[in-house]
C-alpha positions, 0 to 999 in steps of 0.5 A: 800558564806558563811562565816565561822563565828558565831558571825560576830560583832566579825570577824577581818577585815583581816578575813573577807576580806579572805573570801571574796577573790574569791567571784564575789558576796557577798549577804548580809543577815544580820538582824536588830541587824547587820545593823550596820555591813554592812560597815565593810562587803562592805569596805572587799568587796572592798578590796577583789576585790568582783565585785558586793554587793547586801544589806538586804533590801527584807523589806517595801519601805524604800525609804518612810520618811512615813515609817522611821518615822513609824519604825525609826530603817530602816533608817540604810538601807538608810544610807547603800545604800548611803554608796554603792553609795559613794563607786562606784567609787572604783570599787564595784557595787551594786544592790538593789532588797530589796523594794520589800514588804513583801512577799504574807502571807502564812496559817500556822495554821486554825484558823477563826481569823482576825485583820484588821487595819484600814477598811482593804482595803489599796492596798499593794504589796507583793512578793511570795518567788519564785518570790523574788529568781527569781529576784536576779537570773536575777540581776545577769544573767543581771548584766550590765542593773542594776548595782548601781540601786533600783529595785522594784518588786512584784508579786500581788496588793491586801488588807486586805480585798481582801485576807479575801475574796478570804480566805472564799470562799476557805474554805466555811466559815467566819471568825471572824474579829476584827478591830483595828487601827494605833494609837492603833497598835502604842501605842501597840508597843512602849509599847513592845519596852518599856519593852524590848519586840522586837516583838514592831518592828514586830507591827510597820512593819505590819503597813507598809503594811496595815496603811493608812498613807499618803506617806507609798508607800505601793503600787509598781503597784501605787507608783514605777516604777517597774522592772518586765518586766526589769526582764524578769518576767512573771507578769509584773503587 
């Protein structure tokens, strides 16, 4: 469903709750500046009697105190998960299908320039697009297996430099490497988020996937328990 609102920090709670009225579903898909919001949207589920809350996760593993300490402003979508689960017993359930890793990287541009962070080889698993829509449509076709649960699903184990690999040989060619690390990728952040500059978040998520930093869970196939099969997905990893 789609609200009929531009601006959803300034939609009345009588206003949002009609809008949700009828809905079996309400998909939440609001960015960082509207974590804060997600109460407000979970509390007009409950009283429009909406069966089933899914919350904008489809980020890196938030479930890793590595990675909170790494992108601080994450913590909001813990503090929205444990709110899901208070409110369980007002009829709404939930399902989080959002530890799902960033999705596989896709070439938008040729240009023969790559920075690896920290010796490139960190094992990661992200998600294809088709794969991350095919989960929320089987949580919904199966909703009375997952209800009130986090799954994790991914499509591919793979690094840095797994992916340079496989690049060069398509393309017959090699491309120019930089190295960079953690610290420095850390230092380079704060100093954007210091001037303003929001693109510093973006900095601190790439080290989520590629940071060799102990405890990030970067890695489904090795670190969760994952939900493929339970899915009915094809890769079951």
């Amino acid at each position: 469903m789609t609200a009929p609102f531009s601006d959803f920090a300034q939609i009345g709670e009588a206003d949002l709750e009609s809008a949700l009225k009828g809905q079996d579903v309400v998909f939440s898909a609001l960015g960082a500046t509207g974590f804060h919001d997600q109460k407000k949207f979970i509390d007009a589920s409950i009283r429009a009697g909406v069966k089933r809350f899914i919350p904008p996760e489809f980020s890196s593993n938030t479930y890793s105190d590595a990675f909170i300490q790494l992108v601080p402003l994450v913590q909001q979508k813990t503090v929205v998960l444990e709110y899901l689960s208070s409110k369980e017993s007002e009829g709404l359930t939930w399902t989080d299908i959002t530890r799902s890793h960033h999705r596989v990287p896709r070439l938008r541009h040729c240009v023969l320039y790559c920075n690896h962070l920290d010796g490139s080889d960190k094992a990661f698993t992200p998600i294809n697009e088709k794969q991350l829509g095919d989960a929320v449509v089987a949580v919904l076709n199966i909703d009375h297996a997952n209800a009130n649960q986090c799954l994790d699903v991914t499509s591919v184990e793979t690094s840095q430099k797994e992916i340079l690999g496989a690049l060069e040989e398509a393309i017959s060619s090699k491309w120019a490497v930089s190295s960079t690390s953690t610290d420095a990728e850390v230092s380079v952040a704060i100093k954007k988020l210091c001037t303003g500059d929001i693109n510093g978040v973006l900095t601190l998520v790439r080290g989520t996937r590629y940071a060799n930093i102990p405890g990030l869970r970067a890695s489904y196939a090795k670190d969760e328990m994952l939900a493929n099969i339970s899915l009915g997905f094809r890769n079951k990893m």
